[in-house]
N, C-alpha and C positions, 0 to 999 in steps of 0.2 A: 418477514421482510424487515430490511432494514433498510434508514434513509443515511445515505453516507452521504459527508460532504468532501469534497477531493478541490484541494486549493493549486491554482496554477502558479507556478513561481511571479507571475506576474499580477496575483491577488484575483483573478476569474473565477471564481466560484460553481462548481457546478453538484448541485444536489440530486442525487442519484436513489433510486427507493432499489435494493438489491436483493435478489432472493436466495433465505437459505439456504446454505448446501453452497452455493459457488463463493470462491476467493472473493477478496476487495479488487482482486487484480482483474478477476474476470468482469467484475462491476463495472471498470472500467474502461476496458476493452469494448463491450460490448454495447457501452454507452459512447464511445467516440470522443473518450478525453484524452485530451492531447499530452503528452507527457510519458503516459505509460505505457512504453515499446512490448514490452512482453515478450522478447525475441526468442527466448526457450520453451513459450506458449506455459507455462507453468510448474516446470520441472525442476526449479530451482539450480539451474542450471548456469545462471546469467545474473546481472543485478538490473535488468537494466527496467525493472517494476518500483524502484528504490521510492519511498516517500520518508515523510518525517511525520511521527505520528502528535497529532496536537499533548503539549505537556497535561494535561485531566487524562486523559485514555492508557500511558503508558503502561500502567499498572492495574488495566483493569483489561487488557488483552494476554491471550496465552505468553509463556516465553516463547523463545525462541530458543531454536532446537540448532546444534552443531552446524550442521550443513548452512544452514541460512545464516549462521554467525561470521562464517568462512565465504560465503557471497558477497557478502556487504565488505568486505575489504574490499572488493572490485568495484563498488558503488563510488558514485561521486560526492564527494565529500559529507562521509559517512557520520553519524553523531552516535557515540557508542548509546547514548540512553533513548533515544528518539526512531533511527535507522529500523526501517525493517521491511522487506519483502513482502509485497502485496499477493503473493501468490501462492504465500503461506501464513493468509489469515482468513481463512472460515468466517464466514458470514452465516451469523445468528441472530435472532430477536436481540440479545443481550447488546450488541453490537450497534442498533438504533441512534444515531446522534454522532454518530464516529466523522472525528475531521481530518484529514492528512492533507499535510502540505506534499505538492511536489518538487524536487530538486529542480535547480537551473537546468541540471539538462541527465540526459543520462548514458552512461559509458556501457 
């Protein structure tokens, strides 16, 4: 497990304990945080999962792979270094202490 924390554009904080093997996206889905519509349910289909990963983490989560680079143009106001889909980050032990903000809103 890991304990992520998922910030509301509005600074609400909600610390979430996630279990390996599901997305950051589904962590939050299935915890009731408001912000993460999921509307493609995980298929990378949509942006509409978008967070901003806190600046310590950026470089210590996988990249990010074509498809999910080409989503986040449709996200709302994307940060090339920050930006990235929650429904294509695997939740690991290594992953323990992860913060993301989430955008104003999502498109």
């Amino acid at each position: 497990m890991a304990k992520i924390t998922y910030l509301e554009h509005n600074g609400t904080a909600h610390v979430i304990e996630v279990t390996n093997g599901l997305t950051v996206m589904e962590g939050a889905r299935d915890n009731g945080v408001p912000g993460i519509e999921a509307d493609c349910g995980g298929a990378c289909a949509c942006s509409t999962c978008h967070v901003y990963i806190a600046h310590e983490w950026v470089d210590r989560l996988p990249a990010k792979d074509p498809m999910e680079a080409d989503m986040l143009d449709f996200a709302w106001q994307p940060d090339a270094a920050r930006s990235r889909l929650t429904c294509q980050i695997k939740v690991t032990s290594e992953l323990d202490g992860l913060v993301v903000q989430l955008p104003e809103k999502q498109i």
